[in-house]
C-alpha positions as CSV (number, residue, x, y, z in Angstrom):
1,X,125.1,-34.6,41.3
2,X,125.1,-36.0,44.8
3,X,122.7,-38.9,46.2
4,X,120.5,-36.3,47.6
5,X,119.9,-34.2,44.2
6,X,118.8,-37.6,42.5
7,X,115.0,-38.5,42.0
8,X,113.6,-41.6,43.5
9,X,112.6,-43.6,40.3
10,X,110.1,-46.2,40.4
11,X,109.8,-50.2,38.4
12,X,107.8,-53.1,38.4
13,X,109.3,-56.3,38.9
14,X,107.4,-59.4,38.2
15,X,104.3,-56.9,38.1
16,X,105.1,-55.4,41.6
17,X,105.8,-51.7,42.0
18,X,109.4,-51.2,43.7
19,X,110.9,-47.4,44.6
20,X,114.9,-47.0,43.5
21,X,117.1,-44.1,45.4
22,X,119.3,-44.8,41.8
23,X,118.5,-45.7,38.3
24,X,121.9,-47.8,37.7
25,X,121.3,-51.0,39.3
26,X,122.9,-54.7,38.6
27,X,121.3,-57.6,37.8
28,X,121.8,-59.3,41.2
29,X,120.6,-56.0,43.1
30,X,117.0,-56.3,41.2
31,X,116.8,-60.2,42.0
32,X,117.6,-59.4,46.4
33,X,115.2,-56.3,46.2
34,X,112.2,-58.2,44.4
35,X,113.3,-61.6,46.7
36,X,113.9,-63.5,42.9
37,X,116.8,-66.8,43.2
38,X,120.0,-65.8,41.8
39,X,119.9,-68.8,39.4
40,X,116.8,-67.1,37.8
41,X,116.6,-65.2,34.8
42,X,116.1,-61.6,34.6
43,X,114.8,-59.1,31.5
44,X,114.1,-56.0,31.2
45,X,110.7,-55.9,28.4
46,X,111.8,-53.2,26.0
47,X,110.8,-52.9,22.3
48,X,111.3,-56.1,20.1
49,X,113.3,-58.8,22.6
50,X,113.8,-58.2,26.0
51,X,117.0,-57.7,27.7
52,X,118.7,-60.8,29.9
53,X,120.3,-58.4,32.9
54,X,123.0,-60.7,34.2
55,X,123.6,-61.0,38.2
56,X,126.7,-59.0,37.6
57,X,125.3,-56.2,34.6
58,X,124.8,-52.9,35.7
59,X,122.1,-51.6,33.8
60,X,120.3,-47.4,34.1
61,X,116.7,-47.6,33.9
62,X,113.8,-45.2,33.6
63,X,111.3,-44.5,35.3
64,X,108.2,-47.0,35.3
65,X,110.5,-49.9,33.6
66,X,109.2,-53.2,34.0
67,X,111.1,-55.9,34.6
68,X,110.0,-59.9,34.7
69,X,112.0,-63.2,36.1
70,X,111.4,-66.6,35.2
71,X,113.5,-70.4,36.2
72,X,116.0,-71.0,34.6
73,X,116.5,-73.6,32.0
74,X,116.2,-77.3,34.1
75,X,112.4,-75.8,35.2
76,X,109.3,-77.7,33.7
77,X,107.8,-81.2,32.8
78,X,108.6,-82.1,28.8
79,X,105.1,-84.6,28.5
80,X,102.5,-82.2,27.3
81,X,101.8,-83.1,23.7
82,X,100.4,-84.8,21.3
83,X,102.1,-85.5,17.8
84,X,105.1,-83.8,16.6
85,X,105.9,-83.1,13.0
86,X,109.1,-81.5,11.6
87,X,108.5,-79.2,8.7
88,X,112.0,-78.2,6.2
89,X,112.2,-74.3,5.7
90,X,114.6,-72.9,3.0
91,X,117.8,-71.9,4.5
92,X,118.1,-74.9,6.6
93,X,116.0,-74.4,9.0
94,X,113.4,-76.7,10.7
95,X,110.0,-75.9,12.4
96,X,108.8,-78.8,14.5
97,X,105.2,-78.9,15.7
98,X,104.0,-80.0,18.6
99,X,100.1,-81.0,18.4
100,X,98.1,-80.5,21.1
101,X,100.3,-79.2,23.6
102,X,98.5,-78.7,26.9
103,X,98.3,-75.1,28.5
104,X,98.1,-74.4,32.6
105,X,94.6,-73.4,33.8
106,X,95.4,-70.0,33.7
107,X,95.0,-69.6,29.9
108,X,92.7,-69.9,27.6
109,X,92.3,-72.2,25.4
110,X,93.8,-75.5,26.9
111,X,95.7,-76.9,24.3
112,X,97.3,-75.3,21.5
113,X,100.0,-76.1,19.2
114,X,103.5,-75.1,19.9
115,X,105.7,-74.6,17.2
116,X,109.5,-74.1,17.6
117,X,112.1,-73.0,15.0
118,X,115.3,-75.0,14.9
119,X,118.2,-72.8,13.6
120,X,120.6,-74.2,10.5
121,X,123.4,-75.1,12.8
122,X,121.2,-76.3,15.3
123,X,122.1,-78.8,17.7
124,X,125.3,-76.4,18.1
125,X,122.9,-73.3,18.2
126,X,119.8,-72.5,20.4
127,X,116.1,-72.4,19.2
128,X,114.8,-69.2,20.5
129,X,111.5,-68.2,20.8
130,X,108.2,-70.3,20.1
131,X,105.2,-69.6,19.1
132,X,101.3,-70.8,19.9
133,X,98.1,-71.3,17.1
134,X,95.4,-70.3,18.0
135,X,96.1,-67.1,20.3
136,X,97.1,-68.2,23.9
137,X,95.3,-65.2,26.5
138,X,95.3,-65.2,30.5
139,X,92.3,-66.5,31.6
140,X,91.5,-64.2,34.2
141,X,92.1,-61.2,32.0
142,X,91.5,-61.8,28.7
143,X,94.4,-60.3,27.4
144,X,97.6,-61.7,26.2
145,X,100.2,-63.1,27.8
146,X,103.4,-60.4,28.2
147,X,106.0,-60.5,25.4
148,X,103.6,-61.5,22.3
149,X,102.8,-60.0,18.8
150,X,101.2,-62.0,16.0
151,X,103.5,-63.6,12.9
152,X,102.4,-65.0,10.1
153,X,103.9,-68.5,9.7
154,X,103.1,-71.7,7.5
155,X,100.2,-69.3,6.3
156,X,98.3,-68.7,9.6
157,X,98.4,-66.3,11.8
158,X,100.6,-67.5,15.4
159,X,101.4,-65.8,18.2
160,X,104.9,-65.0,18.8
161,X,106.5,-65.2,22.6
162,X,109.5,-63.0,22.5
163,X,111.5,-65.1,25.0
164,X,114.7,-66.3,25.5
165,X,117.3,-69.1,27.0
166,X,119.7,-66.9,29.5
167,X,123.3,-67.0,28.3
168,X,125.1,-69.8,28.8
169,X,121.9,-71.8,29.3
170,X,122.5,-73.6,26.1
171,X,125.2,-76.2,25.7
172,X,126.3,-77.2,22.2
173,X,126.4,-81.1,21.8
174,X,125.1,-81.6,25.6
175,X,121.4,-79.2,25.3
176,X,118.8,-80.8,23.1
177,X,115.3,-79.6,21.9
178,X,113.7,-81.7,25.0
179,X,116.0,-79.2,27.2
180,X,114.1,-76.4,25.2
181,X,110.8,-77.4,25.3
182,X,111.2,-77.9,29.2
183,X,112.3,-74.1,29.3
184,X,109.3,-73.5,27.5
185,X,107.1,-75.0,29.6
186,X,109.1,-73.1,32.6
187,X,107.4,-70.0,31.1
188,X,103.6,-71.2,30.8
189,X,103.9,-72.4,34.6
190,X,105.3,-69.2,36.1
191,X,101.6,-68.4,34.9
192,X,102.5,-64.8,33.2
């Protein structure tokens, strides 16, 4: 099939619509088309956890395949909550709480509580993921932020943000949960 025969395929990119002469595209192509900083994370939102797309991964998409960046892992202002509590889970691992923790104006409500799950092997392994009780929505929209589903935890019903350090983001011995929790708050301020 030459250049000519292929169809023109179309993606969103940080909720912008952008036309594609080929499906197979690399990470770094994406970030120059859609003006995003190489240092920046990219994923692809697909079922269950989204896709990192490296600067240098080619990856095929399909038609209508959205795509979202956010800063990488330096990006964002730890002193937002209140108290913290650490609560043991069997297998070793460790949910800390934070209390309180303040939201950006553009959701709704202002201050939730931010719960983070600290693997067994954790400082040497990553948290991933956090989670927010009660609901966090946009509020401009009223509808949830992109990349959340409702998990029952502790016996109450939080809401899950399916989101994710970059590779090589985390470094075991030198990363700590402060380094998280600034990632974290990264997300809430690119205000999606």
């Amino acid at each position: 099939m030459t250049t000519d025969d292929k169809q023109r395929i179309h993606v969103f990119i940080n909720r912008k619509k952008y036309e594609l002469d080929d499906q197979v595209q690399t990470g770094r192509a994406l970030k120059e088309l859609a003006g995003i900083p190489l240092t920046d994370v990219l994923f692809l939102e697909q079922p269950g956890d989204d896709l990192v797309v490296a600067n240098d991964a080619k990856i095929t998409l399909r038609n209508s395949a959205h795509l979202h960046s956010q800063p990488a892992a330096d990006y964002g202002d730890e002193q937002r909550h209140g108290d913290v509590q650490e609560l043991r889970q069997p297998g070793g691992w460790t949910f800390v709480v934070y209390r309180d923790f303040r939201l950006p104006s553009e959701f709704r409500p202002d201050k939730v509580d931010l719960l983070v799950k600290l693997p067994p092997t954790f400082p040497d392994a990553a948290p991933d993921m956090f989670w927010t009780l009660p609901q966090v929505t946009v509020a401009s929209t009223g509808t949830s932020p992109r990349g959340t589903t409702m998990e029952t935890l502790l016996g109450k019903p939080w809401q899950r943000f399916s989101w994710h350090l970059a590779a090589g983001t985390w470094r075991a011995g030198v990363s700590d949960l402060r380094d998280f929790l600034r990632c974290v708050i990264g997300r809430f301020e690119r205000r999606d």
